[in-house]
C-alpha positions in Angstrom: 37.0 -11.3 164.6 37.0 -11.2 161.2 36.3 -14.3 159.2 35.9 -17.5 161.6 32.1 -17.1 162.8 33.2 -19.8 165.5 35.1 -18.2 168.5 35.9 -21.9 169.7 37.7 -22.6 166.4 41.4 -22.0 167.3 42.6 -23.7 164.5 40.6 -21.8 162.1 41.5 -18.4 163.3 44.9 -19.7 163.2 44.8 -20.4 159.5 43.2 -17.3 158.8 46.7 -15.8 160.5 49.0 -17.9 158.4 46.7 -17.0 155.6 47.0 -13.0 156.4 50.5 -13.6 156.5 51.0 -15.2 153.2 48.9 -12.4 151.5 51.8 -9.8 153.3 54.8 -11.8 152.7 54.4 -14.8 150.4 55.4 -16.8 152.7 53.6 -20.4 154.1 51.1 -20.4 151.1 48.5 -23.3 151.5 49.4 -27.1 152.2 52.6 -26.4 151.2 53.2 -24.2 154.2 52.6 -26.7 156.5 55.9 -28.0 156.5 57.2 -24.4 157.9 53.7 -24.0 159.8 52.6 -25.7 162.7 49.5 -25.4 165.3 50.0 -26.8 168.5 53.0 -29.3 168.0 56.3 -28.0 169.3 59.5 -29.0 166.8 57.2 -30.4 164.0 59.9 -28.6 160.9 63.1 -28.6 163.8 65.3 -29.8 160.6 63.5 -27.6 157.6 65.0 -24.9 156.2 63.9 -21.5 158.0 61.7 -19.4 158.1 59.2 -21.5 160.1 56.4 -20.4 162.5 55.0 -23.3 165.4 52.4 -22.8 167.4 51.7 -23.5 171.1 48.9 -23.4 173.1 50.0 -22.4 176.7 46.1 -22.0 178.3 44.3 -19.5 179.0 41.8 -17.2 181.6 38.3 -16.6 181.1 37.2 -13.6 182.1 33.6 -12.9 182.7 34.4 -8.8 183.3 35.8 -7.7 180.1 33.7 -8.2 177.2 34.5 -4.7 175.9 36.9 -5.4 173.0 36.7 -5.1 169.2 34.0 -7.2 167.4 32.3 -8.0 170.9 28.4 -8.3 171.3 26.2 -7.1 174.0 25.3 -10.6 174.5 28.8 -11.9 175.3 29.6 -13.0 178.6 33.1 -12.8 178.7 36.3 -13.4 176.6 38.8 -16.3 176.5 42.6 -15.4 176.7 44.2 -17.9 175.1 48.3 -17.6 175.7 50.3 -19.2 172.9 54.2 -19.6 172.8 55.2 -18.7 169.0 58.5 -20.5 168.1 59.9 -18.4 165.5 62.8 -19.3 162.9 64.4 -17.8 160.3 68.2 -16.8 158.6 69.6 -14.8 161.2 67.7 -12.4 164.0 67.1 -9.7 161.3 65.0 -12.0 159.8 63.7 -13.4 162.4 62.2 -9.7 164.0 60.7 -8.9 160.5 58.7 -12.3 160.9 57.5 -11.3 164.2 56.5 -7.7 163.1 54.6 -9.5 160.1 52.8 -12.2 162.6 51.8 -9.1 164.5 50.3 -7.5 161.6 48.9 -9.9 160.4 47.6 -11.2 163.9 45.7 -7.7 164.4 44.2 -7.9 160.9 42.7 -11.3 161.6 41.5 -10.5 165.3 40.9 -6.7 165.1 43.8 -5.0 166.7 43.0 -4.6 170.7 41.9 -8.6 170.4 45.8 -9.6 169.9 47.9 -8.7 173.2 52.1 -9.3 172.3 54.4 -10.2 175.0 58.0 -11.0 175.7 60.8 -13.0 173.2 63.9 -14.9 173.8 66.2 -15.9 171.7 66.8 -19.3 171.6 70.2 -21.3 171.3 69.6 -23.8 168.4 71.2 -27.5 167.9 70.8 -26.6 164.3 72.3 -23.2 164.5 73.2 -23.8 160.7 69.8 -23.5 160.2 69.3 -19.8 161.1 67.9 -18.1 165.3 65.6 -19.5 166.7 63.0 -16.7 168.7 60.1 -17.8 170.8 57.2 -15.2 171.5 54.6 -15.1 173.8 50.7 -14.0 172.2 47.3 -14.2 173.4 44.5 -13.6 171.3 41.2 -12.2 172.9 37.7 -14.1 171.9 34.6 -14.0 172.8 32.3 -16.1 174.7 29.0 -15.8 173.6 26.2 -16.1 176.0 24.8 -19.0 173.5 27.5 -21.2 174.5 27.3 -19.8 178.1 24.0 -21.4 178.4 25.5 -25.1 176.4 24.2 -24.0 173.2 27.3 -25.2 171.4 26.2 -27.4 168.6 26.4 -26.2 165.3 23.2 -25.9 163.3 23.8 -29.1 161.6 24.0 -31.0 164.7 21.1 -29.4 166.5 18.9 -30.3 163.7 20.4 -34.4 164.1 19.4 -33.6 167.8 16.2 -32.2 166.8 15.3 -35.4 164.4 16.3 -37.8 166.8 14.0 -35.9 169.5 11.3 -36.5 167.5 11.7 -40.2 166.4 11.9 -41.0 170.0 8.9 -39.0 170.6 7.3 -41.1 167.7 8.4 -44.4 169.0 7.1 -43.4 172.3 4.1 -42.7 171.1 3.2 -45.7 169.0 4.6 -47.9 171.8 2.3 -46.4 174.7 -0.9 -46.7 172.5 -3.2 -48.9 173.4 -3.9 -51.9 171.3 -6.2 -51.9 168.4 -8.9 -54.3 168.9 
């Protein structure tokens, strides 16, 4: 993966997308693509003007086999699938295709090609029809589990050094408490 050092950081490798995808298109450019971008909340901009993106996370397979794939480390153990359901909108199915092409490209930047696996769409029939198609497209993006957090090593640095610290006060207080009396 490119720039998100945490594999378990979904919502960071899915900014890094919408971030690819502004740097192609211009489109969803910072906060103010939030309206028209969306992790893991279906409907969130329903009533904003197109083009939108949601995101939707379906679940997922681990699989302990397959840890060839691009970026992977002899030390991983395996890779997470994760399945998402991409609600696409935009001005008219034209558009709407061109979006998709530019969240795969910009997909396979972010993950390194193979990582990014593209499924079926439907076309959606829209209450707000007015508004532009609606397209829904299946994803699942490819990461790695690495045999740190295999073993439960999944605090960050900063929290492993609170861990650390408050090992060693309660070492301390042991200490003191068990020695015997001064006279």
């Amino acid at each position: 993966m490119s720039g998100t050092s945490d594999p378990t950081d979904v919502e960071g490798l899915l900014e890094e997308i919408r971030e690819e995808l502004h740097r192609r298109t211009g489109l969803f450019p910072g906060s103010a693509g939030e309206a028209c971008w969306s992790n893991d909340r279906a409907q969130k901009a329903q009533h904003a003007a197109p083009p939108r993106i949601e995101w939707v996370e379906l679940g997922g397979d681990v699989d302990l086999e397959s840890t060839n794939f691009t970026g992977g480390h002899d030390g991983d153990i395996g890779i997470d699938a994760i399945r998402f359901q991409a609600t696409i909108w935009a001005a008219n199915k034209r558009g709407c295709r061109k979006l998709r092409n530019e969240l795969m490209r910009s997909t396979q930047n972010v993950v390194e090609g193979p990582n990014c696996l593209f499924g079926r769409y439907e076309w959606l029939a829209d209450a707000n029809a007015a508004l532009g198609r609606k397209m829904v497209f299946a994803l699942t993006l490819r990461l790695p589990i690495p045999f740190d957090v295999a073993r439960g090593d999944t605090t960050g640095d900063f929290e492993l050094a609170e861990l650390q610290s408050y090992a060693t006060t309660v070492q301390t207080t042991v200490a003191v408490n068990n020695q015997a009396p001064t006279p």
